[in-house]
C-alpha positions in Angstrom: 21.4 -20.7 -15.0 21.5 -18.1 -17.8 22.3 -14.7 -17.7 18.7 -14.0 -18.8 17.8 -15.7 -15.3 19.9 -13.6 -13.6 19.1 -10.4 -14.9 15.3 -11.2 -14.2 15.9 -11.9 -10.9 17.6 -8.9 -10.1 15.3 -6.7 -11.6 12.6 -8.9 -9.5 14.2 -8.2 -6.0 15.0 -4.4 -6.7 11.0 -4.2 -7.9 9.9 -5.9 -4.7 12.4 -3.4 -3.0 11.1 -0.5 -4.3 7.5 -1.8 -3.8 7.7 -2.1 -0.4 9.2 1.0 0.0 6.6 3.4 -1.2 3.9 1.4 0.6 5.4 1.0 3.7 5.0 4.7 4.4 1.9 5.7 2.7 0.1 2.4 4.7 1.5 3.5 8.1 -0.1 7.0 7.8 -3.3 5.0 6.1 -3.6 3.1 9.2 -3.3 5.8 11.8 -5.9 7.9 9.9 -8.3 5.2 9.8 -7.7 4.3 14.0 -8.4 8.1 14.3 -11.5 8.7 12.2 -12.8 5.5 14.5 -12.1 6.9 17.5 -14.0 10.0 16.7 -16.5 7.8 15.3 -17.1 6.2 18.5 -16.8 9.3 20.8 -19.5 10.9 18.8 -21.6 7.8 19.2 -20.9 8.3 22.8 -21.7 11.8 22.8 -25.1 11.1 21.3 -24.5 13.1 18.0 -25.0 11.7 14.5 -21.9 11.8 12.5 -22.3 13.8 8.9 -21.4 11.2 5.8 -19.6 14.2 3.8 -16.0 14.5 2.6 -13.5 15.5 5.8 -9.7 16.4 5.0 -9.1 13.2 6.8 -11.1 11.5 4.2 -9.5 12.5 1.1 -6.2 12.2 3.2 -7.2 8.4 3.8 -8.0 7.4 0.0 -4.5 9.5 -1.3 -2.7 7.3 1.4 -4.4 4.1 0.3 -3.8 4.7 -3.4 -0.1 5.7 -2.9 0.0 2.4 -0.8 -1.8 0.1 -3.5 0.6 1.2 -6.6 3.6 0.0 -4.2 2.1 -3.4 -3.7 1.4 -3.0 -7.3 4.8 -2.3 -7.9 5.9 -5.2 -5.7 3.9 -7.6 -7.5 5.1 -6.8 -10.3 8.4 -7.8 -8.9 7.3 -11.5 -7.3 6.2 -11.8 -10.9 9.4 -10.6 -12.3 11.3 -13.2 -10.0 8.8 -16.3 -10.5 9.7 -15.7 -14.1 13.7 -15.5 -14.1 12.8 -19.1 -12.5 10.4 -20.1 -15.1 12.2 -19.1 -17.7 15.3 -22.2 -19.2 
């Protein structure tokens, strides 16, 4: 075990900590947004109206949320990878 090893692993676990961090979060909200806009979705349905296809504040809300959440996954990826390599690595 080198120090190399070491070093990449640490790196590795504070990457996957950060990661998860900013996506946790950012995915919550994501989720919650989403089991709204279905809710209305199926209230209007009930109601009898048809449901307009344009952008809502909820909408542009939504894809922020999801990006935000997919650069922390990114982010923790990044990490696993970081890690796989301080093992890979002699």
């Amino acid at each position: 075990m080198s120090p190399i090893n070491l070093a990449l692993w640490v790196v590795g676990v504070i990457l996957i900590g950060i990661g998860v961090s900013r996506a946790r979060g950012p995915y919550q909200r994501y989720q919650a947004l989403k089991a709204q806009d279905a809710n209305v979705a199926r209230y209007e349905q009930w109601r009898g109206g048809l449901r307009e296809n344009s952008k809502t504040g909820a909408s542009v809300a939504m894809a922020i949320l999801r990006r935000r959440a997919q650069v922390g996954a990114g982010i923790a990826i990044a990490g696993v990878v970081v890690v796989v390599a301080g093992f890979a690595i002699h």
